[in-house]
C-alpha positions in Angstrom: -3.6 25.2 29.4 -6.1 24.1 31.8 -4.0 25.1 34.6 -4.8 27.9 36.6 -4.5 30.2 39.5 -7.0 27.2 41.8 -6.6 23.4 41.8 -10.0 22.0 42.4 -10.8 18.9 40.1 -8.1 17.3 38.4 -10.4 15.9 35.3 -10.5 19.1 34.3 -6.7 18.8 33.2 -6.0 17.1 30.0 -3.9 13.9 29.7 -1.0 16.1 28.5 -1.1 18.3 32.4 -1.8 15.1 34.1 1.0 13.4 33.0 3.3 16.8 32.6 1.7 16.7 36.8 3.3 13.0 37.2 7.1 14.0 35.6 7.1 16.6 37.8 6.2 14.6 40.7 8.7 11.9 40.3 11.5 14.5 39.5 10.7 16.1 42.6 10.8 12.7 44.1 14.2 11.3 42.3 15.4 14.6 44.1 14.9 17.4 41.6 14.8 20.9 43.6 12.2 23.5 43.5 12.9 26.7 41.5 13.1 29.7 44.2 9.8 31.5 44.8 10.2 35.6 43.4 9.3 36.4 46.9 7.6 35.1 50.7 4.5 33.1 49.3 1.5 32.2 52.1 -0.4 29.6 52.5 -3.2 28.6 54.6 -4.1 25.0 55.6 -8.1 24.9 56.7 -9.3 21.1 57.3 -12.5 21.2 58.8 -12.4 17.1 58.4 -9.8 15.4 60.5 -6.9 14.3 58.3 -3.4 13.0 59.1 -1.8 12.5 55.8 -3.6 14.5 53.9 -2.7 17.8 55.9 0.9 16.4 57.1 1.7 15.8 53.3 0.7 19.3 52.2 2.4 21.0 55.5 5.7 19.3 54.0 5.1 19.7 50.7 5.2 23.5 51.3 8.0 23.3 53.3 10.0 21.7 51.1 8.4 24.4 48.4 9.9 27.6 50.9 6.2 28.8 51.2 5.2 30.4 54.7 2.5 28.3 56.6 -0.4 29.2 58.6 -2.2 26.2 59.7 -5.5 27.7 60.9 -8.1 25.9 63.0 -11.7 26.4 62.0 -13.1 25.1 65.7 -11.4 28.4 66.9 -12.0 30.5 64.0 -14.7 33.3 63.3 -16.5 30.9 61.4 -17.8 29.4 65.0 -19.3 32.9 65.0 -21.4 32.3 61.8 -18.3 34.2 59.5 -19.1 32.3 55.8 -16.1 30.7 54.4 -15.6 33.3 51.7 -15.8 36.0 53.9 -13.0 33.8 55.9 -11.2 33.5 52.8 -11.4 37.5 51.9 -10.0 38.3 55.4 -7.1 36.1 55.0 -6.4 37.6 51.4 -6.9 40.8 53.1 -4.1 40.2 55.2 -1.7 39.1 52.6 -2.2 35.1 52.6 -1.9 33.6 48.8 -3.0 29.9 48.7 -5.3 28.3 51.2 -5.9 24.6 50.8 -8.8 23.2 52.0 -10.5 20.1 53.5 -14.3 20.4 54.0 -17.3 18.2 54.4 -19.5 19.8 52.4 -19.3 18.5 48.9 -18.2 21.1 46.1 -17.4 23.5 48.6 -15.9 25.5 45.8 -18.5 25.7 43.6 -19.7 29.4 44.5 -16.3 30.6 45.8 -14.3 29.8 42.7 -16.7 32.2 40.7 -16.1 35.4 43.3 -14.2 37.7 41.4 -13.4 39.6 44.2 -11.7 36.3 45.9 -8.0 36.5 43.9 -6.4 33.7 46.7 -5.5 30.6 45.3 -8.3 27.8 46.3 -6.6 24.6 46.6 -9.3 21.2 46.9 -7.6 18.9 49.1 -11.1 17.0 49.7 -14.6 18.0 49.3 -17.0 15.9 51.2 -17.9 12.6 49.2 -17.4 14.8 46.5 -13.3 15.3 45.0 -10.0 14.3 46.4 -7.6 15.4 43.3 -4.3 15.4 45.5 -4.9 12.0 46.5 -5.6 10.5 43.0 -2.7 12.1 41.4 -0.6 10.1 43.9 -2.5 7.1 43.7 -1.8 7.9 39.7 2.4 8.0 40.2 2.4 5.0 42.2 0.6 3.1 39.8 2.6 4.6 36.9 5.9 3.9 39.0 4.7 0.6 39.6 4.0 -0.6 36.4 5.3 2.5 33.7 2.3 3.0 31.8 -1.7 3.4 32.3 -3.3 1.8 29.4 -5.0 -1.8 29.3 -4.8 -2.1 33.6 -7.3 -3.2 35.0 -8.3 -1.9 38.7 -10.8 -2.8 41.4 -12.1 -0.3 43.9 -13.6 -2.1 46.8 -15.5 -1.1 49.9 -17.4 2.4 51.1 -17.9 3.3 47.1 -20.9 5.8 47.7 -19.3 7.9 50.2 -16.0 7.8 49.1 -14.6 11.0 47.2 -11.5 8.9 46.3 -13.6 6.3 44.3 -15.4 8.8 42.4 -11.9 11.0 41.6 -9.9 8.0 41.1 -12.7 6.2 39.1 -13.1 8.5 36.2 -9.1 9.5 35.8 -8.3 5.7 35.5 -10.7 5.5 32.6 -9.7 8.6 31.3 -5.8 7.2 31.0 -7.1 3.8 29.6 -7.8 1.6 32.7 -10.7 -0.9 33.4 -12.4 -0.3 36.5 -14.3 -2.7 38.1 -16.6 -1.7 41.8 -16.6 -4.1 44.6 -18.6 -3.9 48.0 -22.0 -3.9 49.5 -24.8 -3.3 46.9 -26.2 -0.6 49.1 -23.0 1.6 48.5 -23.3 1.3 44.9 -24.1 4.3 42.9 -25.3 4.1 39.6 -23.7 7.2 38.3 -20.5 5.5 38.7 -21.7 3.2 35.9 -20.2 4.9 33.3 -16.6 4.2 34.8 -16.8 0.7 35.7 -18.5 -2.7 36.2 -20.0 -3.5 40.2 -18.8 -6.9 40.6 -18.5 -9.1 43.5 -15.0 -8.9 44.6 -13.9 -12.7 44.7 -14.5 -12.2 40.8 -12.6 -9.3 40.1 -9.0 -10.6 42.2 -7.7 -13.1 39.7 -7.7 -10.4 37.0 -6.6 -7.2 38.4 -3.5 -5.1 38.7 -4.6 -3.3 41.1 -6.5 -3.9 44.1 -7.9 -0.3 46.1 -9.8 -0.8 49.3 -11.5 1.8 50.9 -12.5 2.7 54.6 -15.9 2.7 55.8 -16.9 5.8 56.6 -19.1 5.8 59.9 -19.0 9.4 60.0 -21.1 9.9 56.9 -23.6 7.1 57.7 -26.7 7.5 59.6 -27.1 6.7 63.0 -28.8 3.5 62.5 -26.5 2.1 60.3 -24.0 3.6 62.5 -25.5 0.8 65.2 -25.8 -1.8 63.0 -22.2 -1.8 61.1 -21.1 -5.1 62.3 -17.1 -4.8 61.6 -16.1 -8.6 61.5 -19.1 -9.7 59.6 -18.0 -7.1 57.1 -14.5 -7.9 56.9 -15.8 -12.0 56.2 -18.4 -10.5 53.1 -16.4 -7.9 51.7 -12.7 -7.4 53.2 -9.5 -8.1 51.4 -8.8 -11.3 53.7 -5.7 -13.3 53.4 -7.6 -16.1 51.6 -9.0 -13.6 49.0 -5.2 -11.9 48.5 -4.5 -15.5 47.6 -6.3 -15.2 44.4 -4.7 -12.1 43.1 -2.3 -12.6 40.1 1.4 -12.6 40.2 2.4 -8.4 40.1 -0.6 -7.4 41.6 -0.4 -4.7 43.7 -2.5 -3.3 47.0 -3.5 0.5 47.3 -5.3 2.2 50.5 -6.0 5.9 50.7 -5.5 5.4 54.1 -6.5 6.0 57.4 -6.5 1.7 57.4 -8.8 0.3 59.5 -7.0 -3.1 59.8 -9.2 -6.4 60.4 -12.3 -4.3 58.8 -11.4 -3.3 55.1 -7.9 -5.4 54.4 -6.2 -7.8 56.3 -3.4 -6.3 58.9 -1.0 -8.5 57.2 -1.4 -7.3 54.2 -1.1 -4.0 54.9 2.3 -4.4 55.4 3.3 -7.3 53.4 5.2 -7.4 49.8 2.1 -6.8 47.8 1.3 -3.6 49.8 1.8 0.2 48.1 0.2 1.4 51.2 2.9 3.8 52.7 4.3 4.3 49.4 1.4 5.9 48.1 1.8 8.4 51.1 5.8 8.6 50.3 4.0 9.7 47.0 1.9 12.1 48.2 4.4 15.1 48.9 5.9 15.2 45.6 2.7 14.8 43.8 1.2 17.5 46.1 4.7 19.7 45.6 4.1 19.6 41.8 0.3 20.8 41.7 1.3 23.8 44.1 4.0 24.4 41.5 1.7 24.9 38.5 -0.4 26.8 40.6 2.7 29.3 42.0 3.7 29.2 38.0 0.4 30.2 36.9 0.3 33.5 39.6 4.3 34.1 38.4 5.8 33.5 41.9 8.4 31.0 41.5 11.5 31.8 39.1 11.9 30.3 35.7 14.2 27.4 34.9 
């Protein structure tokens, strides 16, 4: 089992966990309840990235888990101070926390950390920089498997701010993994060839009449320079490379519409069509608690702090 006492990278699970992950999700969802946890289990919620979802979904996952929360803010932290992250980390163990779960810009924050063999608290990723974002694929991965019951031979387009986006890149390699056809769509400058190996860069007015799926991401300003900062121009963006009305048009009867979300309506997709039948938009974030619920699970398995069946 690739399971373990962390949950950092979700390729690193074999199809088997993935999908044992996704029936554990949707019995969660369909109303299945947690075993009871052996004793008071801690958990710390760090997001040095702002987040709304992402951090709500978590917080209610481990409610809805029994787990004790302490939401910490790292702009009042010791690490204003110049206290490293691990040390961070050590202190809280020190005190008695058990799982932190953690949003940071730098990409593969937990590369170091994860091989401390002093550092026994459970590292959960819940975004890396423009690195990971395993939480949010696994969910994108239930609604698309509760939408259509299966993986193999769908075909997929992710569309818009591909280079900086750590969905694209965890999303992108999982599809193919489960037997889905990627296709890229956006501006050629936020193409990056190591994403090659997952998927075809099309324009996206060729890639609508033959999807399933259609996944739009934000631009993210807060990653680009300053100049192109200045020179995003949001309309003219929306007219070469948003999901517009017009282009929805051309998608094929069943096709679906995904956002990892926050939607920047008028820019990426549409405001229409972010709410309108084709949309999984809020599902996907419905999703999201009982996908994140299940990966906390294995991970409280794992350390032998929740009861058996």
């Amino acid at each position: 089992m690739t399971f373990s006492k962390d949950f950092l990278d979700l390729s690193r699970c074999s199809k088997e966990e993935i999908h044992e992950l996704l029936d554990l999700a949707a019995a969660y969802r369909d109303g299945q309840q947690p075993t009871a946890l052996k004793r008071d289990v801690t958990v710390a919620n760090l997001f040095f990235e702002n987040s709304t979802r992402t951090v709500t979904s978590f917080q209610m996952a481990e409610h809805r888990l029994g787990l004790s929360r302490f939401n910490i803010n790292p702009q009042t932290s010791s690490m204003k101070k110049g206290e490293s992250m691990g040390d961070t980390l050590k202190t809280l163990q020190a005190i008695g926390l058990d799982l932190a779960v953690i949003r940071h810009s730098q990409t593969a924050w937990y590369k170091q950390l994860e091989k401390d063999p002093k550092l026994a608290i459970s590292l959960i990723n819940a975004g890396d920089g423009a690195g990971l974002h395993p939480s949010q694929t696994l969910l994108d991965l239930l609604t698309i498997r509760t939408e259509f019951g299966h993986f193999e031979g769908l075909k997929i387009v992710i569309a818009g701010d591909i280079a900086h986006s750590r969905v694209a890149k965890s999303d992108a390699r999982l599809f193919k993994e489960l037997g889905m056809q990627v296709y890229f769509a956006g501006p050629e400058e936020w193409w990056e060839d190591d994403l090659a190996e997952f998927g075809e860069f099309l324009p996206l007015d060729d890639c609508l009449a033959k999807v399933d799926v259609v996944i739009c991401l934000r631009v993210q300003l807060e990653r680009l320079n300053d100049q192109s900062v200045a020179s995003f121009a949001p309309a003219d963006y929306f007219h070469q490379y948003g999901l517009t009305e017009e282009r929805a048009a051309k998608m094929k009867p069943g096709a679906i519409i995904m956002h990892p979300a926050p939607v920047n309506r008028g820019v990426e997709i549409a405001s229409d069509l972010v709410d309108g039948p084709r949309s999984r938009i809020f599902t996907q974030m419905h999703n999201g608690v009982f996908a994140r619920m299940a990966l906390l699970t294995k991970v409280l398995q794992f350390r032998g702090l929740m009861e058996e069946k």
